[in-house]
Backbone as numpy.savetxt, mean C-alpha at the origin, in Angstrom:
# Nx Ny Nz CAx CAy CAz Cx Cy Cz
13.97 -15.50 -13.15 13.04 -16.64 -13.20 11.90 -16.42 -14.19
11.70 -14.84 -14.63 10.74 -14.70 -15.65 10.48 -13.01 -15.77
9.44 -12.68 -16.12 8.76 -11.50 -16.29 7.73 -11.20 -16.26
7.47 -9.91 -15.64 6.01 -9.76 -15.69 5.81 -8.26 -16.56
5.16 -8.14 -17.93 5.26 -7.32 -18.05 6.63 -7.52 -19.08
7.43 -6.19 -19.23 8.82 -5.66 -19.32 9.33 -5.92 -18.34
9.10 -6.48 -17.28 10.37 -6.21 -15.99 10.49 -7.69 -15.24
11.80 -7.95 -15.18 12.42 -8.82 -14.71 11.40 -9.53 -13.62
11.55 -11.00 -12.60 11.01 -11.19 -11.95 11.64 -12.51 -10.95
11.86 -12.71 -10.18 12.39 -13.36 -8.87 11.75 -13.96 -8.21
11.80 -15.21 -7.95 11.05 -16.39 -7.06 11.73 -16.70 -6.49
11.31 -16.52 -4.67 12.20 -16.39 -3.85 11.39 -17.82 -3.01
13.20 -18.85 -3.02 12.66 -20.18 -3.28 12.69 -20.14 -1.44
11.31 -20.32 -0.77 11.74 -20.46 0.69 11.91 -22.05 1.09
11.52 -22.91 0.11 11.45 -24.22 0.26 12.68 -24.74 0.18
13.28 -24.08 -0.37 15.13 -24.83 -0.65 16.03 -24.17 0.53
15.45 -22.58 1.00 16.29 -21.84 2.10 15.36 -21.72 2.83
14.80 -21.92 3.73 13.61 -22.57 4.88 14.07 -21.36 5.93
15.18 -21.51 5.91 15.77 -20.42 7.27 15.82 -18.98 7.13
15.88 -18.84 5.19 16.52 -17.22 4.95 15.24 -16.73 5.13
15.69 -14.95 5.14 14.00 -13.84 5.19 14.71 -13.58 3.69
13.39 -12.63 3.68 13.57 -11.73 2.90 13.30 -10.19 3.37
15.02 -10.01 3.36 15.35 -8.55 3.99 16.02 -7.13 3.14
15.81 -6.37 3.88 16.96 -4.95 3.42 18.30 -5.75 3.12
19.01 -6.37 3.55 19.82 -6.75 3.37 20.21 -8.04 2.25
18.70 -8.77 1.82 18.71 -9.42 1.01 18.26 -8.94 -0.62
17.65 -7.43 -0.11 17.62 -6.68 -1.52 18.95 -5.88 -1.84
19.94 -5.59 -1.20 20.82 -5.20 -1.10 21.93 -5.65 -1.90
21.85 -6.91 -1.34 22.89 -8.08 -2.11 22.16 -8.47 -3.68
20.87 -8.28 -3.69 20.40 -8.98 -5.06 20.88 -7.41 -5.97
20.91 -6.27 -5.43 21.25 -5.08 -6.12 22.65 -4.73 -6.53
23.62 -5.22 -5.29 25.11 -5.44 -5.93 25.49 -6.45 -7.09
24.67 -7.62 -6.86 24.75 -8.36 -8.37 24.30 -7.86 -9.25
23.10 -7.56 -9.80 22.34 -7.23 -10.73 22.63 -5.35 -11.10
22.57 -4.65 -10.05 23.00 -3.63 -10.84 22.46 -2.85 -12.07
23.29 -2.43 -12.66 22.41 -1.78 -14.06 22.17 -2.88 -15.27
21.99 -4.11 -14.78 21.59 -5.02 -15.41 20.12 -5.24 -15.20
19.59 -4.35 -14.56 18.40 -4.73 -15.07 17.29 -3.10 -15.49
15.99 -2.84 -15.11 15.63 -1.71 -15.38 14.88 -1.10 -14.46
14.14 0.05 -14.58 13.92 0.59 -12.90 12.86 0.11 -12.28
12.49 -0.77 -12.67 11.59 -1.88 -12.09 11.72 -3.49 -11.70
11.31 -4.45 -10.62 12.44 -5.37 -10.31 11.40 -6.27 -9.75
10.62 -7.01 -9.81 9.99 -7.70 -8.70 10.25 -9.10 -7.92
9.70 -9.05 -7.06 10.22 -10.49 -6.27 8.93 -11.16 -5.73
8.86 -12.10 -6.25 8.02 -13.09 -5.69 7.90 -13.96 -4.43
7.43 -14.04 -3.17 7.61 -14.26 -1.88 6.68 -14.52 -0.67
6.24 -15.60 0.24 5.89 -15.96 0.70 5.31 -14.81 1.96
4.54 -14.41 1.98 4.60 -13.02 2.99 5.27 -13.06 4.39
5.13 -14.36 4.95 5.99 -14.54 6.28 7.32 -14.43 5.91
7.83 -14.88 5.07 9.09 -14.67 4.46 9.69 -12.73 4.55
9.17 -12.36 4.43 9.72 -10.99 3.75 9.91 -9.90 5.30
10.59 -9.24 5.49 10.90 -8.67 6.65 10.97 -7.24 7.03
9.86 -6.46 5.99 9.50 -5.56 5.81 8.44 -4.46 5.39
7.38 -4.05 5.89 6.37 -3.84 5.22 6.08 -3.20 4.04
7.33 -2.31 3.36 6.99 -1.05 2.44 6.80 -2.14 1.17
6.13 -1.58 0.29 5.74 -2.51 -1.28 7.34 -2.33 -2.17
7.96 -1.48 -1.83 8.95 -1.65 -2.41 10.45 -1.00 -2.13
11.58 -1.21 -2.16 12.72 -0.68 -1.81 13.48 -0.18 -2.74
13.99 0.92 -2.93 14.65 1.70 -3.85 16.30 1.88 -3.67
16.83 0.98 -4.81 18.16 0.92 -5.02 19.01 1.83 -6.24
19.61 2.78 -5.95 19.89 3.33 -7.16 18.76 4.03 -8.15
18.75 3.54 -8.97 17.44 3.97 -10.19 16.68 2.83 -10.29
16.60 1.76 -9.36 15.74 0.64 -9.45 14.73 0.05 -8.19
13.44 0.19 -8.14 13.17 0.25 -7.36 12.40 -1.33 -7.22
12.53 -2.26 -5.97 12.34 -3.67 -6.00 11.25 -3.84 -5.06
10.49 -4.10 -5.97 8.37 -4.45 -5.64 8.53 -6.51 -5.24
7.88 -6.06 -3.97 7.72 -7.42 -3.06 6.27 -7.78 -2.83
6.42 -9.21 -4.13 4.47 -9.67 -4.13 4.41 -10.53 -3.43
3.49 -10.71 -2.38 3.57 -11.15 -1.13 2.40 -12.07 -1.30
2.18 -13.64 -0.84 1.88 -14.76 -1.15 1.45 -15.34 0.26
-0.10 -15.54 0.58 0.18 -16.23 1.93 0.34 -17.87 1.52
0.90 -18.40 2.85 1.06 -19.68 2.79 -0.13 -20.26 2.58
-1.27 -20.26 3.24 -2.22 -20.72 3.54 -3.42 -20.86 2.47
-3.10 -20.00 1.16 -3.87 -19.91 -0.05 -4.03 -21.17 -1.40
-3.13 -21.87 -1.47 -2.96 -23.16 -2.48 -4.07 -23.94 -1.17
-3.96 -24.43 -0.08 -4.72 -24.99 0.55 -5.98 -24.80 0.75
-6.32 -23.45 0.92 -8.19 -22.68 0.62 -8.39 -23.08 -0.33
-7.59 -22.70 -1.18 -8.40 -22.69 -2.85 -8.85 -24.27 -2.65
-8.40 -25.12 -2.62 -8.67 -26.36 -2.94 -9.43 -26.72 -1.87
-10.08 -26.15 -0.92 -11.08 -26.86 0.13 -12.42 -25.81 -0.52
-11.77 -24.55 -0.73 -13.31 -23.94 -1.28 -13.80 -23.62 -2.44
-12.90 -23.43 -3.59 -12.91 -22.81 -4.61 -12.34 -21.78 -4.78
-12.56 -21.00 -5.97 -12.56 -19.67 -6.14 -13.19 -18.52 -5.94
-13.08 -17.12 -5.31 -13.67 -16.23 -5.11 -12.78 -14.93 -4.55
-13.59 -13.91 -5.25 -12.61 -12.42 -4.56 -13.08 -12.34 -3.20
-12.55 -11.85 -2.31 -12.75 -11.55 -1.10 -12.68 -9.99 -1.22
-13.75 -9.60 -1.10 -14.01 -8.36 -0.82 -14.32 -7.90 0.59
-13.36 -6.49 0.96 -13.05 -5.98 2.18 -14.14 -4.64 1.98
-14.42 -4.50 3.17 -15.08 -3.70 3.69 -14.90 -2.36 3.38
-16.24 -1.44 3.27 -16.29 0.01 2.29 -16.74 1.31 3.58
-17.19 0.77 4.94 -17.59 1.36 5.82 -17.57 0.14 7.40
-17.44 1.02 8.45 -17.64 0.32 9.48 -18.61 -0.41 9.66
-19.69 -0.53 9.32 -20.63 -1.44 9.42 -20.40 -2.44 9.11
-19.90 -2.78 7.81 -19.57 -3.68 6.72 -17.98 -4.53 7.42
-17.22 -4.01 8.77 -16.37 -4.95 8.54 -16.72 -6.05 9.52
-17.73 -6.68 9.75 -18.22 -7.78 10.45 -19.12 -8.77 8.83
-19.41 -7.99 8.03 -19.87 -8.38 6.98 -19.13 -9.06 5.47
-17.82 -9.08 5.78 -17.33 -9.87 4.97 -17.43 -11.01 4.57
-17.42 -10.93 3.05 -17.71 -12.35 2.73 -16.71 -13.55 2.93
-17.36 -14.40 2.91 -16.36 -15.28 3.76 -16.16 -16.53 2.58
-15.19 -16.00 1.79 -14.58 -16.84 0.55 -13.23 -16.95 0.75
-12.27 -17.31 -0.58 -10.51 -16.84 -0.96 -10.66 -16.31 -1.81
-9.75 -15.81 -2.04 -9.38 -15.41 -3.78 -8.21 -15.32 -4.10
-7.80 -15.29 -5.27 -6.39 -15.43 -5.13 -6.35 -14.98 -6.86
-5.92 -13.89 -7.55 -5.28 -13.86 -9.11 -3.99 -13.73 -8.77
-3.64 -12.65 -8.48 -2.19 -12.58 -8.19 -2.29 -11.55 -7.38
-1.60 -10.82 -6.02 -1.14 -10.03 -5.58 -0.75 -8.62 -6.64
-1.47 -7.80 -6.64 -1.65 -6.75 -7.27 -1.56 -5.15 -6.53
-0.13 -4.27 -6.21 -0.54 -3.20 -5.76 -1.45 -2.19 -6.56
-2.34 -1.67 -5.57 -3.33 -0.96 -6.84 -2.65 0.29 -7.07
-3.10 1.30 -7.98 -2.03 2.72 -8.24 -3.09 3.45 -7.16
-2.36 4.40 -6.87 -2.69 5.58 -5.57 -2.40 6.83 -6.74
-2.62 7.63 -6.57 -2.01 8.85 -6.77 -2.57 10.16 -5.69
-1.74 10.91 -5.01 -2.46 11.69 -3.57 -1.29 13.03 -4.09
-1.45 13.98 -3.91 -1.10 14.92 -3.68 -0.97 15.21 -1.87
0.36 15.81 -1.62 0.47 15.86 -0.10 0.87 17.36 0.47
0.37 17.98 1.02 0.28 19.35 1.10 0.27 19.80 2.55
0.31 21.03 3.28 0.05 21.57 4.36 -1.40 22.49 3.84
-1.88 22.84 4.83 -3.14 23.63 4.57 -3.33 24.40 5.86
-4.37 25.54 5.80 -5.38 25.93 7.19 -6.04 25.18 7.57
-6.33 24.70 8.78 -7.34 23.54 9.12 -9.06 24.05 9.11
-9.80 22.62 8.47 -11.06 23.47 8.24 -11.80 23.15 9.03
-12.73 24.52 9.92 -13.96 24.52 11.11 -12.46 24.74 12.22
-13.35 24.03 12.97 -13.08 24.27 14.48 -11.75 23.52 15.30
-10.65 24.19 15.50 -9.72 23.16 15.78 -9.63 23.16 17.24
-9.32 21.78 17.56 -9.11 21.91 18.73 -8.10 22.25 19.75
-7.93 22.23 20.53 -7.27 23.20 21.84 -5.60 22.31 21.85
-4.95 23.39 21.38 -3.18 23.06 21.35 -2.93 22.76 19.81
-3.84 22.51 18.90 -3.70 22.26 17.61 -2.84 23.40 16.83
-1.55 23.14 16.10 -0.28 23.51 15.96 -0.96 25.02 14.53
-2.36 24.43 13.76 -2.48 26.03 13.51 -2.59 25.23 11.42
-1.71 24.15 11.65 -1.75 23.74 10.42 -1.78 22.34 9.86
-2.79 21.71 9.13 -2.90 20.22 8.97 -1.47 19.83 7.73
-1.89 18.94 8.11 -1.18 17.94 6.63 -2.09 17.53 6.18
-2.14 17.42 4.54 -3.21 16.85 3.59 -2.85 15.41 3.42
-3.75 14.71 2.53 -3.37 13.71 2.16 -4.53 14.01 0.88
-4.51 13.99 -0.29 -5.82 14.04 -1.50 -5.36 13.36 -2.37
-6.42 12.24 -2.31 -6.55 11.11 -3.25 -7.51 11.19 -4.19
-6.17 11.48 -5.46 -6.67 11.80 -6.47 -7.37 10.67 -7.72
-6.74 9.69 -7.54 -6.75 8.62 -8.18 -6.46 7.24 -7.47
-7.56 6.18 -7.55 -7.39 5.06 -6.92 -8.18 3.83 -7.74
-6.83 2.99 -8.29 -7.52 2.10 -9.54 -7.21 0.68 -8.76
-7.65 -0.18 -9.17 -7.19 -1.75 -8.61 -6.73 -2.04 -10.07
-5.34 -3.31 -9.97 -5.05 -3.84 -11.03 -5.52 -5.56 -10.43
-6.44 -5.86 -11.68 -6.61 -7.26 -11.19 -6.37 -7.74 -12.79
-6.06 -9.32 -12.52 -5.85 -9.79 -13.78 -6.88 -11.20 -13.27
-8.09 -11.07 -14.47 -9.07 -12.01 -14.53 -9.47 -11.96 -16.08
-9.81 -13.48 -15.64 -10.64 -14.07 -17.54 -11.61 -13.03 -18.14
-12.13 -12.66 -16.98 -13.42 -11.65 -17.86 -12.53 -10.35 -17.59
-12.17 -9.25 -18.63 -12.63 -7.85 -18.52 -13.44 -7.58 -16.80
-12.42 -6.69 -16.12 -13.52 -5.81 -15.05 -13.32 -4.55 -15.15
-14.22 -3.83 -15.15 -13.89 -2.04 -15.15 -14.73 -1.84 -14.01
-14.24 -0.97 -13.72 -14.11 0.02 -12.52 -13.88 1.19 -12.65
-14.88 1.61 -12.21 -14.06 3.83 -12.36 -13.68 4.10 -11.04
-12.66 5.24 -11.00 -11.91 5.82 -10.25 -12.58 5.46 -8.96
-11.95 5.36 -7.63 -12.26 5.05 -6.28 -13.19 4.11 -5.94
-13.81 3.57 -7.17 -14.85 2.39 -6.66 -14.18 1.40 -6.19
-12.94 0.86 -6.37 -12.35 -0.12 -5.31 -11.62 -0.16 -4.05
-11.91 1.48 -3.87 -11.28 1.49 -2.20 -11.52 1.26 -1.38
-11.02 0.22 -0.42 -11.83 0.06 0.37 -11.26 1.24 1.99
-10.31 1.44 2.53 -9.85 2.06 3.25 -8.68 2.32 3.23
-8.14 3.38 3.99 -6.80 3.73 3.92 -6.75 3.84 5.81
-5.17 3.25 6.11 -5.00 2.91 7.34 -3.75 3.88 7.86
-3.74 4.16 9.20 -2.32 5.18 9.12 -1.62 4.82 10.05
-0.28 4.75 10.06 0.58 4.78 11.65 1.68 6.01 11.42
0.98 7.25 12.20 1.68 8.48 12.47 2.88 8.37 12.45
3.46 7.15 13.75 4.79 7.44 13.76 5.66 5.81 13.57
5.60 5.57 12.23 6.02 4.30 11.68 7.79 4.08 12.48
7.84 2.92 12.36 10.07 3.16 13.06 10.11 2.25 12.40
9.44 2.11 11.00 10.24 1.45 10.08 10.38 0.22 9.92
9.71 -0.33 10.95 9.45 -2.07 11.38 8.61 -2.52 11.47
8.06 -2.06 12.36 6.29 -2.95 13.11 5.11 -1.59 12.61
4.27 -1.70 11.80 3.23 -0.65 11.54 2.37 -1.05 12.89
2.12 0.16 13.54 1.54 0.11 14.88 -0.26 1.03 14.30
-1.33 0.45 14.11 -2.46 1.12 14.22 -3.05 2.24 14.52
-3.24 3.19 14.11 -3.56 4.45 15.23 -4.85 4.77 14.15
-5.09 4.89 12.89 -6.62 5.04 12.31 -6.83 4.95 11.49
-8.22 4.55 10.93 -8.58 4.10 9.40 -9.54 4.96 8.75
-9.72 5.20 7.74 -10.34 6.40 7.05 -11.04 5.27 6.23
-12.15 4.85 5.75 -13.12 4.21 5.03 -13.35 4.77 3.92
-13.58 3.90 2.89 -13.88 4.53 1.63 -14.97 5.54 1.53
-16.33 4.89 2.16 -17.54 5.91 2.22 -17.57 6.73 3.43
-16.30 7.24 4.11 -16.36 8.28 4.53 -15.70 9.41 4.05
-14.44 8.58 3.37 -13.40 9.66 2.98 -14.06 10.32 1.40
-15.34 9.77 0.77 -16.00 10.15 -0.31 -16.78 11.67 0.08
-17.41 11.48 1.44 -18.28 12.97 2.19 -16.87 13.79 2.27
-15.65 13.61 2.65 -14.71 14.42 2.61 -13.60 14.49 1.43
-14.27 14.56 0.29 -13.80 14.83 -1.33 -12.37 14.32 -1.46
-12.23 13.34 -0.44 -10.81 12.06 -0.48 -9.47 12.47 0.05
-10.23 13.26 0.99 -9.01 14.32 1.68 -8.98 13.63 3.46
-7.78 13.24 3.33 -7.18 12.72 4.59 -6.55 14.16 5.33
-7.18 14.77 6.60 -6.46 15.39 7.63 -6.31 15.40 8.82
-5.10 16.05 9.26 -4.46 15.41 10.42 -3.55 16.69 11.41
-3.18 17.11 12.19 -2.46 17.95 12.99 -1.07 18.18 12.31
-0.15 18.51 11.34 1.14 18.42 10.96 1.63 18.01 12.33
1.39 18.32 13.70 2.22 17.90 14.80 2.37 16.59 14.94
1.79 15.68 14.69 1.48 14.61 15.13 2.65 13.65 14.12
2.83 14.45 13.05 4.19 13.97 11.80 5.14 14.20 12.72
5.69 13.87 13.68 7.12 13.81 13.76 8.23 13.64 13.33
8.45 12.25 13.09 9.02 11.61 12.20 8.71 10.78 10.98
8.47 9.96 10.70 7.74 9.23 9.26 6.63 8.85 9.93
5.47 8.95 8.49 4.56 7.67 8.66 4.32 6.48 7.96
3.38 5.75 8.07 2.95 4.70 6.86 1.64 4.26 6.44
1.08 4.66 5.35 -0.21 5.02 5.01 -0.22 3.34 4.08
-1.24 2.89 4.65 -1.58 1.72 3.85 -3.00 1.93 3.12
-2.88 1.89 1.96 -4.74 1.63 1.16 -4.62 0.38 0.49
-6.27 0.49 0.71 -6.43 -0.91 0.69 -8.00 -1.22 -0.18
-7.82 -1.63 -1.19 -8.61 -1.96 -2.26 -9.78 -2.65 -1.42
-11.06 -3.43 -2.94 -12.25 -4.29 -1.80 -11.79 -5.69 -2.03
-10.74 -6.13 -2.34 -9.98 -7.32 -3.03 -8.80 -7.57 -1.95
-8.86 -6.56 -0.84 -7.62 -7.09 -0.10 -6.39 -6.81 -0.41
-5.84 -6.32 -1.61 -4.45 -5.69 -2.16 -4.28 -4.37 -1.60
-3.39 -4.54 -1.13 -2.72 -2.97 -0.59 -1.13 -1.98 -1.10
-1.57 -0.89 -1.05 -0.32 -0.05 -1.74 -0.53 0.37 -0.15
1.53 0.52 -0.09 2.22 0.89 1.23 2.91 2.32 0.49
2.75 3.37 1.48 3.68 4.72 1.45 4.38 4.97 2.48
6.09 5.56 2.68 6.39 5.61 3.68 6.47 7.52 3.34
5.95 8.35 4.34 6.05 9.86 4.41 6.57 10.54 5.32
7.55 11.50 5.32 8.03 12.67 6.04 7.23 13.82 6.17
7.24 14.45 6.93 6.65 16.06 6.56 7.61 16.96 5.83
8.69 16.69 5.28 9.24 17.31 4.45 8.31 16.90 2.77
7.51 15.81 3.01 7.25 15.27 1.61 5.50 16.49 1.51
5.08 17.15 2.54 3.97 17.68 2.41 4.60 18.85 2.06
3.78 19.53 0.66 4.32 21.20 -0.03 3.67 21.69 0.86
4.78 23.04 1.20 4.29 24.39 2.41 2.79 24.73 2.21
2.60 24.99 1.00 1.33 25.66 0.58 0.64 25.19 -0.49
-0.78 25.05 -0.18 -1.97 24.69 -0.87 -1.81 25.48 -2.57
-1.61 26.24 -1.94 -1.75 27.22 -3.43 -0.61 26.76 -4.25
0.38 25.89 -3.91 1.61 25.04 -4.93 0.71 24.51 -5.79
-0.34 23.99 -5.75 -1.02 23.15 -6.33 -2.22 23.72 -7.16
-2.51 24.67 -6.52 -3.83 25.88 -6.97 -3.76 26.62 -7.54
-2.39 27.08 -7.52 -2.20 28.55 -8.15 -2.80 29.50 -7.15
């Protein structure tokens, strides 16, 4: 239907198929057609109720298919209020303090970059604690926005929080805690946690001051044994 960029792009018509989602199974089938016909980047354009999955993107082969997610309810704001970014909250105080606008450029995952590690836990651990954390260090956190004016931003000034569900099943992200931008800044952007508590996967959502969010799905196989992999 077009491109964004170099890479292909998909408008997923819910107005003509009212009934279909957009599933594992509907990226599946768009991957047996398309194939090495296209390149390792793929996006789909989509109504967010529509889509039946939370991760930002699904990986087929050498192609991995990014789902920009659209609420219904946004062509209708815009036109009762105008234009405006909605900026999300930087600390607990602040999330009763949102401004109360829309905004809308386009659905934008922002880039993350984290290094994921095991470590010694630091100070005082508490009672049954397995002896060793999992890291999370966020190294880099940019927003991509596309607006008329030029905006710059340096590194982490648009984070607004990062959200976690320990033990994701791959369906429903269930809440368990949020790390704030101006807290995780006093702790040099280092997310830690009990390695016990990793069972099975998690799903780490961050989340810009614009409301765009990058989704990760993690194993504890994905955290390196040792700090010093990274340190020397």
């Amino acid at each position: 239907d077009g491109s964004l960029g170099a890479n292909d792009v998909l408008v997923f018509n819910y107005q003509k198929y009212k009934d279909a989602v957009l599933d594992r199974d509907f990226i599946g089938d768009l991957h047996s057609i398309l194939g090495d016909k296209i390149g390792r980047r793929f996006f789909v354009i989509a109504p967010a109720a529509s889509v039946a999955f939370l991760e930002d993107y699904i990986e087929k082969g050498n192609t991995r298919y990014f789902v920009l997610r659209i609420p219904y309810s946004i062509i209708d704001e815009l036109h009762r209020k105008g234009f405006t970014h909605i900026k999300q909250p930087v600390s607990e105080m602040d999330v009763n303090d949102t401004v109360d606008a829309v905004g809308f450029d386009f659905i934008q995952i922002p880039d993350a970059e984290c290094e994921y590690y095991l470590d010694k836990p630091k100070g005082q651990v508490s009672l049954g604690h397995s002896g060793k954390d999992a890291v999370i260090k966020i190294k880099k956190f940019e927003s991509n926005i596309i607006s008329k004016k030029p905006l710059h931003y340096e590194n982490m000034e648009t984070l607004s929080m990062v959200m976690v569900d320990y033990n994701y099943d791959g369906k429903v992200f269930n809440f368990d805690e949020v790390f704030y931008a101006e807290d995780l800044k006093k702790q040099d952007y280092e997310i830690r946690f009990d390695s016990n508590k990793l069972d099975g996967q998690m799903m780490l959502i961050y989340i810009d001051i614009f409301g765009n969010e990058k989704r990760e799905v993690k194993k504890l196989r994905d955290f390196t044994e040792l700090r010093e992999a990274f340190y020397g």
